[in-house]
FIRO-61322 format. One record per residue (C-alpha): residue number from 0; x, y, z; residue in three letters. Coordinates in pm, 1 decimal. Example, Ala and Ser with C-alpha at 12.3 -4.5 7.8 and 13.67 -1.06 7.14 Angstrom:
{pos 0, c1 1230.0, c2 -450.0, c3 780.0, code ALA}
{pos 1, c1 1367.0, c2 -106.0, c3 714.0, code SER}
END
This chain:
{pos 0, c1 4388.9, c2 -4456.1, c3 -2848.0, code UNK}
{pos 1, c1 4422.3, c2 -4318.2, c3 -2474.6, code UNK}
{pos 2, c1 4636.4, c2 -4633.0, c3 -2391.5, code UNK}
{pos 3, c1 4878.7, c2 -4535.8, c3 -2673.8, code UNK}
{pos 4, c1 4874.1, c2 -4152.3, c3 -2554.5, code UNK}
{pos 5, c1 4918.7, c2 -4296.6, c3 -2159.7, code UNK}
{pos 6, c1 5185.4, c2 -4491.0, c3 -2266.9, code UNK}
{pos 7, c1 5398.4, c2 -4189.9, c3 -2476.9, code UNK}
{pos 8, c1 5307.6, c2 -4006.7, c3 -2183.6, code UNK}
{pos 9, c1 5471.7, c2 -4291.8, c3 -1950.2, code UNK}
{pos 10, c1 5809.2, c2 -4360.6, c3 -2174.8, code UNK}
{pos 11, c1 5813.0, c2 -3925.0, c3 -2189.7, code UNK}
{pos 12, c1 5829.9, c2 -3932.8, c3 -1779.9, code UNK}
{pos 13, c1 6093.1, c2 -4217.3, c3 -1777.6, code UNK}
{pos 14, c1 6275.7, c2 -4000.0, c3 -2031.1, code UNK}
{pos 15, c1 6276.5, c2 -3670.1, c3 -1851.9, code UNK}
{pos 16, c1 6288.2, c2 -3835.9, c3 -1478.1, code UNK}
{pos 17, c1 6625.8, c2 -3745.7, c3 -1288.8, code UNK}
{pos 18, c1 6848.8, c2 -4065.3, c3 -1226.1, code UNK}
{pos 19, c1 6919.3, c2 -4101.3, c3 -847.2, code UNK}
{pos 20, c1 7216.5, c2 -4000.1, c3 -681.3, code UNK}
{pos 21, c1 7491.3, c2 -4194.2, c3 -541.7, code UNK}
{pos 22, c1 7697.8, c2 -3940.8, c3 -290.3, code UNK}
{pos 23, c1 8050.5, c2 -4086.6, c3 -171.9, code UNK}
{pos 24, c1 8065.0, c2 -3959.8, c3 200.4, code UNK}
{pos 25, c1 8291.7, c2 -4259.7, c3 342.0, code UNK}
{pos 26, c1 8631.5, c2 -4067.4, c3 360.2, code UNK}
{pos 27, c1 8836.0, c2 -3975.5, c3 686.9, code UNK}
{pos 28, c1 8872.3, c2 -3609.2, c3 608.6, code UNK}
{pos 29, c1 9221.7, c2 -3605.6, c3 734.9, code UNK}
{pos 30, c1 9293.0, c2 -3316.4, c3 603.4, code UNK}
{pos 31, c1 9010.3, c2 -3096.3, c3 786.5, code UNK}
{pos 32, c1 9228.6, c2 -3218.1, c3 1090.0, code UNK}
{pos 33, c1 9009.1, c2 -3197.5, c3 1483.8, code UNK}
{pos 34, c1 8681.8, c2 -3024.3, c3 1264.4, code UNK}
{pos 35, c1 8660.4, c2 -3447.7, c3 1186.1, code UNK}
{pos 36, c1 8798.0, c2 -3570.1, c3 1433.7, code UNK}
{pos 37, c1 8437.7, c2 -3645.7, c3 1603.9, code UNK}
{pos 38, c1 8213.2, c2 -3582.6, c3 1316.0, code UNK}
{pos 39, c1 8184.4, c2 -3677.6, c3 954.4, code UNK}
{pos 40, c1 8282.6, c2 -3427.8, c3 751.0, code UNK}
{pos 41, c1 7967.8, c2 -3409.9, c3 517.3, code UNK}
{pos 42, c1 7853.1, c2 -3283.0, c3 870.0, code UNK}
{pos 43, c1 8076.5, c2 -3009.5, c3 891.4, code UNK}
{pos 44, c1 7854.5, c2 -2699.3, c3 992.1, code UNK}
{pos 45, c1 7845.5, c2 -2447.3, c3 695.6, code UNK}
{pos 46, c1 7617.6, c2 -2125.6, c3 701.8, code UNK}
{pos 47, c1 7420.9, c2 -2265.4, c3 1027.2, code UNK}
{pos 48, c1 7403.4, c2 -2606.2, c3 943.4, code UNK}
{pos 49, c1 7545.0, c2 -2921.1, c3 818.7, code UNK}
{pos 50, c1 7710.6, c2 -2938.3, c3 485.7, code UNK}
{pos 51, c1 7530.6, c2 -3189.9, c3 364.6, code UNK}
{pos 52, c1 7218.9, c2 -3046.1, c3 419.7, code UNK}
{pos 53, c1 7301.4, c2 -2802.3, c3 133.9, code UNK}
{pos 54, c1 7379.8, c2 -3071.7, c3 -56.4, code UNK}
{pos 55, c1 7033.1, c2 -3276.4, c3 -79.6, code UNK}
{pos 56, c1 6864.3, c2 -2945.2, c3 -90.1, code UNK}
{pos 57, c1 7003.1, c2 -2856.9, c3 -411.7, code UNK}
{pos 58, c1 6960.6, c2 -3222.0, c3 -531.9, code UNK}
{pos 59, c1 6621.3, c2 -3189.9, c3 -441.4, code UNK}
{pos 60, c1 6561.1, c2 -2873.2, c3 -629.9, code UNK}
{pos 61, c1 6736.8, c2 -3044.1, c3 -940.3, code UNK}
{pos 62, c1 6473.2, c2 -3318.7, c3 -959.1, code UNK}
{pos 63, c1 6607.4, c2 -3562.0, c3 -782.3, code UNK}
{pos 64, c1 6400.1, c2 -3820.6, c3 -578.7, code UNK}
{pos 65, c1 6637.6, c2 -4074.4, c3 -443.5, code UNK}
{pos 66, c1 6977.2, c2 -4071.1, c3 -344.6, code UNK}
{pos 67, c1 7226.8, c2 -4357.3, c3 -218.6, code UNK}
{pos 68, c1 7457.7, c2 -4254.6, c3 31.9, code UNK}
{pos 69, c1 7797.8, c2 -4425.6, c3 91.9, code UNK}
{pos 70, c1 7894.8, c2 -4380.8, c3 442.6, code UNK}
{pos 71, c1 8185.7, c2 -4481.6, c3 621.8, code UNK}
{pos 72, c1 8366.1, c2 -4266.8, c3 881.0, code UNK}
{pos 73, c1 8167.4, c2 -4164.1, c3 1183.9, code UNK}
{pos 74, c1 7840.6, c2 -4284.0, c3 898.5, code UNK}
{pos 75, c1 7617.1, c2 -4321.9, c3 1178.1, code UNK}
{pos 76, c1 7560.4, c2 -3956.5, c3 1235.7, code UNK}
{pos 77, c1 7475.5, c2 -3970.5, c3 906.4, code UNK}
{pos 78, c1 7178.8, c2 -4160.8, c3 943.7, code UNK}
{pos 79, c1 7070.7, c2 -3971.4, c3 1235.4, code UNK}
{pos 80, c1 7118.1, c2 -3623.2, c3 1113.1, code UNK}
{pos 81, c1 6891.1, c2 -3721.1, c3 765.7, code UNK}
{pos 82, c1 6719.5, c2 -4032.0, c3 849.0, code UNK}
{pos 83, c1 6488.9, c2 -4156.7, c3 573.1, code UNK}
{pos 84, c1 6515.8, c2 -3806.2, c3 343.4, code UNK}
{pos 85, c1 6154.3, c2 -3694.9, c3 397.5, code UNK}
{pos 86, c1 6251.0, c2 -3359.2, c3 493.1, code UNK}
{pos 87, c1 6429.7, c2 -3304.6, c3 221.6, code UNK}
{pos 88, c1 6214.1, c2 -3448.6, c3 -69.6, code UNK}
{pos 89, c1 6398.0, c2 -3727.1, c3 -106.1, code UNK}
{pos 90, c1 6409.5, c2 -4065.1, c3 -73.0, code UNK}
{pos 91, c1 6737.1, c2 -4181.4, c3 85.3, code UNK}
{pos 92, c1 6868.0, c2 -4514.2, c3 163.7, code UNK}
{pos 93, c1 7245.0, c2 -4596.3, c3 268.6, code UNK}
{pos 94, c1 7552.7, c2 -4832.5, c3 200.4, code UNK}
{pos 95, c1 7804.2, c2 -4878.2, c3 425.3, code UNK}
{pos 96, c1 8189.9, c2 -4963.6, c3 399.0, code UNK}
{pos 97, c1 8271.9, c2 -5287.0, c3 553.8, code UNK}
{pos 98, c1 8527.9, c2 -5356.5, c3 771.7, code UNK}
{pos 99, c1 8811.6, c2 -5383.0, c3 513.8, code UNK}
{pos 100, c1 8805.8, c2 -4996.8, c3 270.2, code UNK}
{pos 101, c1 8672.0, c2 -5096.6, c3 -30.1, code UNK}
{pos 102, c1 8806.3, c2 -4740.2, c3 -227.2, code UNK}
{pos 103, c1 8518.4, c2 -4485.9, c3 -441.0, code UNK}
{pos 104, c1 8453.2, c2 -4727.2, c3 -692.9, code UNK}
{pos 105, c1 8414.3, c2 -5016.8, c3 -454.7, code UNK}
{pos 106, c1 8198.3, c2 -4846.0, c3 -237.6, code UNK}
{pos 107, c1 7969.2, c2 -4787.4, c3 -556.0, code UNK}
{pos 108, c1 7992.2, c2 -5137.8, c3 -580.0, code UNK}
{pos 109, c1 7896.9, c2 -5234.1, c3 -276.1, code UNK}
{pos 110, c1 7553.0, c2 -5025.7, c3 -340.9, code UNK}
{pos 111, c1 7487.8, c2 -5165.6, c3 -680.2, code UNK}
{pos 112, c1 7158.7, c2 -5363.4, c3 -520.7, code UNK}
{pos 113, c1 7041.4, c2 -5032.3, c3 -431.6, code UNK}
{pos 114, c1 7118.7, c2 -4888.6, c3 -755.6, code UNK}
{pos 115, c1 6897.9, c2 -4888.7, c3 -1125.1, code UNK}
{pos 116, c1 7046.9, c2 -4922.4, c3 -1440.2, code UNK}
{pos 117, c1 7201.1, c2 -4543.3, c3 -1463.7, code UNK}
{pos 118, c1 7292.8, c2 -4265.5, c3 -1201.8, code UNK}
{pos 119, c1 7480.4, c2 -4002.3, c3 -1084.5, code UNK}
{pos 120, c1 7775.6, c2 -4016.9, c3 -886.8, code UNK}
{pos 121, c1 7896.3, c2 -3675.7, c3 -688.7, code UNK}
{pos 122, c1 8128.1, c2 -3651.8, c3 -392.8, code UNK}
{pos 123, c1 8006.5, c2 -3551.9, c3 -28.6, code UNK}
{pos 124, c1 8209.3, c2 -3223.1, c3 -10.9, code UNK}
{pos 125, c1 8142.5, c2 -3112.3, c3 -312.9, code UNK}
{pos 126, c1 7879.9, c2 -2837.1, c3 -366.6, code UNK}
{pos 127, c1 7802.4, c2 -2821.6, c3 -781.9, code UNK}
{pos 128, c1 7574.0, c2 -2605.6, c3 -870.2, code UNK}
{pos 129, c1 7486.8, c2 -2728.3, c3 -1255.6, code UNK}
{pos 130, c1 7216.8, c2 -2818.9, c3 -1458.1, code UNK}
{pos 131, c1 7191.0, c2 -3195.9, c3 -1426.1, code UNK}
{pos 132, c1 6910.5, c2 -3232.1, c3 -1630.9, code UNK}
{pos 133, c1 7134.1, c2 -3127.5, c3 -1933.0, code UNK}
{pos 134, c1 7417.8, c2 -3353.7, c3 -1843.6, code UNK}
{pos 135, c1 7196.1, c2 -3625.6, c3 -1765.5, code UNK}
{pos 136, c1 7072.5, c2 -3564.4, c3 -2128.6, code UNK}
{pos 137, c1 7410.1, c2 -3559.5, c3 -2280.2, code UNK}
{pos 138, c1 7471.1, c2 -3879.1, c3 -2125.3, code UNK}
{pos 139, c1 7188.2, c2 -4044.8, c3 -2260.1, code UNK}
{pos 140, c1 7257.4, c2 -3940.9, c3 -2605.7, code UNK}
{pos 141, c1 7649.3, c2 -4039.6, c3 -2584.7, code UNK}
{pos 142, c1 7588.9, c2 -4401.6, c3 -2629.4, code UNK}
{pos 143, c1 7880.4, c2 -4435.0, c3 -2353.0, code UNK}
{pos 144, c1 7920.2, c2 -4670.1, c3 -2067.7, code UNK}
{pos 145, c1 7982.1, c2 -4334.3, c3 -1851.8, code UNK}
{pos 146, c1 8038.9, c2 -3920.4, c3 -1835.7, code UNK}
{pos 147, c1 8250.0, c2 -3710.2, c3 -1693.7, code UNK}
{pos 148, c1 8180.5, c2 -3366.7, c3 -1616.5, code UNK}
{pos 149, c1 8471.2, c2 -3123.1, c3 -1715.9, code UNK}
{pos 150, c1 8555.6, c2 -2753.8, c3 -1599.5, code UNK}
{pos 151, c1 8801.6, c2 -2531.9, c3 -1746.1, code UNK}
{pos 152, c1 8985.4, c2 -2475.9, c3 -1412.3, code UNK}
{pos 153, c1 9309.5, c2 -2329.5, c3 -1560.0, code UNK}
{pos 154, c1 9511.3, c2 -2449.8, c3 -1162.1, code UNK}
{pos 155, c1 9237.4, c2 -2192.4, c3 -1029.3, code UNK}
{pos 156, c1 9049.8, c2 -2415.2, c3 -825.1, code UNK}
{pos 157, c1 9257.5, c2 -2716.2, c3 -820.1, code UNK}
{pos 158, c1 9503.2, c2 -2876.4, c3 -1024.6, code UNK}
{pos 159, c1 9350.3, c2 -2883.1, c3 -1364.3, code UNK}
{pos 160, c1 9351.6, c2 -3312.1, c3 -1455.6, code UNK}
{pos 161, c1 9231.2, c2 -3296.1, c3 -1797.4, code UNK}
{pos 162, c1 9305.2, c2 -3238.8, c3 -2095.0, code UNK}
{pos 163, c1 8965.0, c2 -3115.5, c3 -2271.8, code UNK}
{pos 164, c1 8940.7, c2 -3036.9, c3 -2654.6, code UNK}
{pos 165, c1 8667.0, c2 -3001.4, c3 -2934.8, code UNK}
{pos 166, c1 8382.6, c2 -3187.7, c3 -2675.4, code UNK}
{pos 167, c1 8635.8, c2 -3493.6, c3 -2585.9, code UNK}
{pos 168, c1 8864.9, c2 -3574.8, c3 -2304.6, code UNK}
{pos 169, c1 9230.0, c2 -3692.7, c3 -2453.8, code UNK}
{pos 170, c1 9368.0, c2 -3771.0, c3 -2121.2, code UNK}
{pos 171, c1 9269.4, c2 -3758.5, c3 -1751.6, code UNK}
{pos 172, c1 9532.6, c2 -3797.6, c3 -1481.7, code UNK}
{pos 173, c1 9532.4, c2 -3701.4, c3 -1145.3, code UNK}
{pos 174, c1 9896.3, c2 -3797.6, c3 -1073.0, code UNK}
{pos 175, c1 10096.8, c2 -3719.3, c3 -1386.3, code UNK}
{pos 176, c1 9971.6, c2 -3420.2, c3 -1484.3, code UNK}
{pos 177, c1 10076.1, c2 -3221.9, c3 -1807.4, code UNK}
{pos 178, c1 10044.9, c2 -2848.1, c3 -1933.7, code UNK}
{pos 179, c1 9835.5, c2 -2944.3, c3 -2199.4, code UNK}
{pos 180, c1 9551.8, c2 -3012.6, c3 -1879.6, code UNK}
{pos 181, c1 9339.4, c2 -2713.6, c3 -1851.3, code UNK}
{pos 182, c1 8992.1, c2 -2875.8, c3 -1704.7, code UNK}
{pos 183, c1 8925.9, c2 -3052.2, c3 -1409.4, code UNK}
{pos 184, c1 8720.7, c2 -3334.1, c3 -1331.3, code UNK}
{pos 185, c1 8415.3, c2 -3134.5, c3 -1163.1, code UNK}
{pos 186, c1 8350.7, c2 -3407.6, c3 -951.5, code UNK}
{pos 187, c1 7994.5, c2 -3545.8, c3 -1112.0, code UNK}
{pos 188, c1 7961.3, c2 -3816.9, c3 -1326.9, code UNK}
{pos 189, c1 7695.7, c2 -4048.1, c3 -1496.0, code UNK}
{pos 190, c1 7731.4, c2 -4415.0, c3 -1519.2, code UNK}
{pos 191, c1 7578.5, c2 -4759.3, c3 -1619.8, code UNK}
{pos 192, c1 7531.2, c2 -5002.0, c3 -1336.6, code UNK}
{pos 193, c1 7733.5, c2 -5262.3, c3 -1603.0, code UNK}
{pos 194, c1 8049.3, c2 -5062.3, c3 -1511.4, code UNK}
{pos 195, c1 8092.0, c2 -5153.2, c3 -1154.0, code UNK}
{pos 196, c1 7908.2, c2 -5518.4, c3 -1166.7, code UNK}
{pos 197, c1 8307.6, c2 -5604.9, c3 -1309.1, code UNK}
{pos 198, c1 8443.4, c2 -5478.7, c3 -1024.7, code UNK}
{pos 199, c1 8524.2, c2 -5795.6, c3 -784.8, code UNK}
{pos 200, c1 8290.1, c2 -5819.5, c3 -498.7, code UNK}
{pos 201, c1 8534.3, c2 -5653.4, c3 -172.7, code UNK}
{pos 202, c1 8811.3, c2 -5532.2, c3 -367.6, code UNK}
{pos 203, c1 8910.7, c2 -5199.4, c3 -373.7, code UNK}
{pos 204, c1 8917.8, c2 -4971.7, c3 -660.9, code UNK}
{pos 205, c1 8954.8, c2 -4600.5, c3 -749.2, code UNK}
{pos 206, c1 8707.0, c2 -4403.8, c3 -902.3, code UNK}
{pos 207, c1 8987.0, c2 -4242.9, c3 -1101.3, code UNK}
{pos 208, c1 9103.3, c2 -4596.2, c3 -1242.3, code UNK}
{pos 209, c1 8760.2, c2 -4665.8, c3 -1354.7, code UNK}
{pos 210, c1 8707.6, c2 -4331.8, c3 -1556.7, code UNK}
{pos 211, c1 9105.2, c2 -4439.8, c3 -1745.4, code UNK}
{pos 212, c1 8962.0, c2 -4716.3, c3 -1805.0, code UNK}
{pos 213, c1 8696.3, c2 -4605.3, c3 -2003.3, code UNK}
{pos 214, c1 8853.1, c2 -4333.9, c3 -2119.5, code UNK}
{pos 215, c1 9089.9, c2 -4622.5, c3 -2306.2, code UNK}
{pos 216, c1 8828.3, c2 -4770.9, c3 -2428.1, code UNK}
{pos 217, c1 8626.7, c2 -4494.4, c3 -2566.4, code UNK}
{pos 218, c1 8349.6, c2 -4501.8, c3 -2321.3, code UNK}
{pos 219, c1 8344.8, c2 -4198.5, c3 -2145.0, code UNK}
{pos 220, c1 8157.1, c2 -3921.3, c3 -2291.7, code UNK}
{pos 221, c1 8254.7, c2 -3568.4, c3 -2127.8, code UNK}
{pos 222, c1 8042.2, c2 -3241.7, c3 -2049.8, code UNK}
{pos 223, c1 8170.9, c2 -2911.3, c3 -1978.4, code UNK}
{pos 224, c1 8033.8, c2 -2692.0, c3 -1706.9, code UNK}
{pos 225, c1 8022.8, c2 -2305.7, c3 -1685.6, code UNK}
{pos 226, c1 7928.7, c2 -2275.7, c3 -1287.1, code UNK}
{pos 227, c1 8255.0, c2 -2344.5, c3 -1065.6, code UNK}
{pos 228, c1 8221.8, c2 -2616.7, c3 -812.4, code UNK}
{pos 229, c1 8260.9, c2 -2575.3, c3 -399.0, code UNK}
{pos 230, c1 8382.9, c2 -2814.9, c3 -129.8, code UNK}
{pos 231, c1 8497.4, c2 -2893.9, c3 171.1, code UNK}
{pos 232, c1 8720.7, c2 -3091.3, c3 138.5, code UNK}
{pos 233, c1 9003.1, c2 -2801.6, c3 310.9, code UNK}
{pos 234, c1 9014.7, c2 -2576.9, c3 502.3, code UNK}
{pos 235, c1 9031.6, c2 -2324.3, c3 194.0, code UNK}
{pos 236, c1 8805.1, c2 -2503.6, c3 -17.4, code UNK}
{pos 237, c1 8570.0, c2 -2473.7, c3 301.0, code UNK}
{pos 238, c1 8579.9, c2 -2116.9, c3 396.0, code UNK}
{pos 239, c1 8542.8, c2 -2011.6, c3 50.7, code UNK}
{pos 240, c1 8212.6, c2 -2248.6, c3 27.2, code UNK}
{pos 241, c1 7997.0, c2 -2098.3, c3 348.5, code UNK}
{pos 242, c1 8081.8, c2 -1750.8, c3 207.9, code UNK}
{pos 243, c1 7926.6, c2 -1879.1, c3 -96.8, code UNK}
{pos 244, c1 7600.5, c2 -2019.7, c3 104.6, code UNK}
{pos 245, c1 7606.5, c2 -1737.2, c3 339.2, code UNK}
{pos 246, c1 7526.7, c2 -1512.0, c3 66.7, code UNK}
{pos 247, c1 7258.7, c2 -1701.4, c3 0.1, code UNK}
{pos 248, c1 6987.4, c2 -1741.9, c3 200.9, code UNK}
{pos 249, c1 6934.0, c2 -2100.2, c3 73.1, code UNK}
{pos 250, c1 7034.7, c2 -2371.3, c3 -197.8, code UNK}
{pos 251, c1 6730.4, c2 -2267.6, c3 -392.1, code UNK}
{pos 252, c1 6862.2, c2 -1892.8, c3 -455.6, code UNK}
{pos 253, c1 7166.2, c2 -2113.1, c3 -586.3, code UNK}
{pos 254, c1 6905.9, c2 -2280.4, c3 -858.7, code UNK}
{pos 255, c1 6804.8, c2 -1993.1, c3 -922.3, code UNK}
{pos 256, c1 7041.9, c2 -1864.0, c3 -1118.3, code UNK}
{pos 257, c1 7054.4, c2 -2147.7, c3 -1313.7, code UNK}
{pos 258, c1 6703.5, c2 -2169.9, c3 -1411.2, code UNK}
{pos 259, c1 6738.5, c2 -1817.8, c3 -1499.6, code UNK}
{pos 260, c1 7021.5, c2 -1906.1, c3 -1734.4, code UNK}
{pos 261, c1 6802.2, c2 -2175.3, c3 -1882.8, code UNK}
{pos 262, c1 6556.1, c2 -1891.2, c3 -1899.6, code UNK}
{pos 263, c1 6339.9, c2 -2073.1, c3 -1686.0, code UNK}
{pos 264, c1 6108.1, c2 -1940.7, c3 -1392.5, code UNK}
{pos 265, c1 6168.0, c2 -2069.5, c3 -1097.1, code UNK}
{pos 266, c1 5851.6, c2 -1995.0, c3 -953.9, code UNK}
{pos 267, c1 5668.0, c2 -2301.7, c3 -1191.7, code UNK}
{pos 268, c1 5939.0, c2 -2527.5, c3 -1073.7, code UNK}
{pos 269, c1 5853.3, c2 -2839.8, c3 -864.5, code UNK}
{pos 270, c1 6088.2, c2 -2805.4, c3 -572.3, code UNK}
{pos 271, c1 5978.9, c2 -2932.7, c3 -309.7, code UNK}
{pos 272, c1 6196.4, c2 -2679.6, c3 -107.4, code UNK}
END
């Protein structure tokens, strides 16, 4: 009888557990012009310290344990600015770009031995602070290869790239956009390992042209989010993100709010931060 209640208990943890976290961080940054000219710019200093620091913080305080980072540019500082992820509460190991740039989707690829069967996928100037537990449960009921993560931007943000109706994306184009395109691809997204193992070993791919893809063939479930995103990604987009974090002390005050919208308290959460 107790190895029958051990082992409901055991399938219950692997239910609940967070997937890890692949985090894209391989770009040039051109646009942040000299502020990456020397430094990555998931290093960019934002309310006292590096961006990404923020980042794993609020991973960490989402229930995530290990997270893949895809490094390119400058990667190197990277390593030594976060090292093994101990600090943080996290377990972090690293992929980097070859000589030859591989795109999003092939850098994924290139990580896939790092990687288990499902995980998140977020880009390393983007701050999103949303429940991932709920998407990751969406995903898991959508009996889809993959899920994008929607917000109803109306060109407030960004330039909206989706058109979002009744739960399901109809299209999703960042290049030929149309009126009817209200939401924006929030920048987080769930996926099975199968999707990338077709990508070609060193041949470079778009994240976008993977989520068309299976968006054509009805395999990509969607999830809208409430809480706005942040990044860093411009010089706007930056100053508008360490007023955000300056007003808060940390990335946990961040959580808070949502685990007070999930009328949670934070107080019994497990954060390690």
């Amino acid at each position: 009888m107790n190895h029958v209640t051990d082992r409901n208990q055991s399938l219950k943890s692997i239910r609940h557990a967070r997937h890890p976290v692949v985090i894209l961080a391989g770009g040039l940054a051109k646009r942040l012009g000299d502020l990456t000219r020397d430094q990555p710019k998931c290093l960019v200093n934002v309310a006292g310290e590096p961006f990404l620091f923020h980042q794993l913080r609020l991973l960490s305080a989402q229930g995530v344990t290990q997270v893949t980072l895809c490094l390119g540019h400058l990667g190197e500082q990277v390593v030594q600015a976060v090292g093994n992820g101990a600090s943080f509460g996290l377990e972090i190991q690293y992929a980097f770009d070859g000589p030859t740039l591989v795109g999003t989707a092939g850098a994924i690829r290139s990580a896939l031995s790092q990687l288990t069967e499902q995980f998140f996928v977020l880009y390393g100037d983007s701050y999103l602070p949303c429940d991932f537990q709920s998407i990751q449960q969406a995903f898991q009921g959508s009996d889809k290869l993959a899920l994008m993560t929607v917000y109803r931007n109306e060109q407030q943000w960004d330039t909206s790239n989706v058109e979002f109706q009744a739960g399901q994306i109809l299209a999703y184009d960042k290049v030929n956009r149309t009126e009817r395109m209200r939401h924006i691809d929030y920048g987080l997204g769930v996926f099975c390992k199968s999707v990338f193992e077709q990508i070609p070993a060193g041949q470079s791919c778009d994240l976008a042209t993977i989520y068309q893809n299976l968006l054509t063939h009805n395999q990509l479930a969607a999830y809208e989010v409430a809480e706005r995103f942040y990044e860093v990604g411009s010089h706007a987009g930056l100053e508008e993100t360490r007023m955000h974090l300056s007003r808060h002390a940390t990335s946990k005050n961040s959580l808070e709010g949502i685990e007070a919208a999930r009328g949670c308290d934070w107080t019994s959460g497990t954060s390690k931060h």
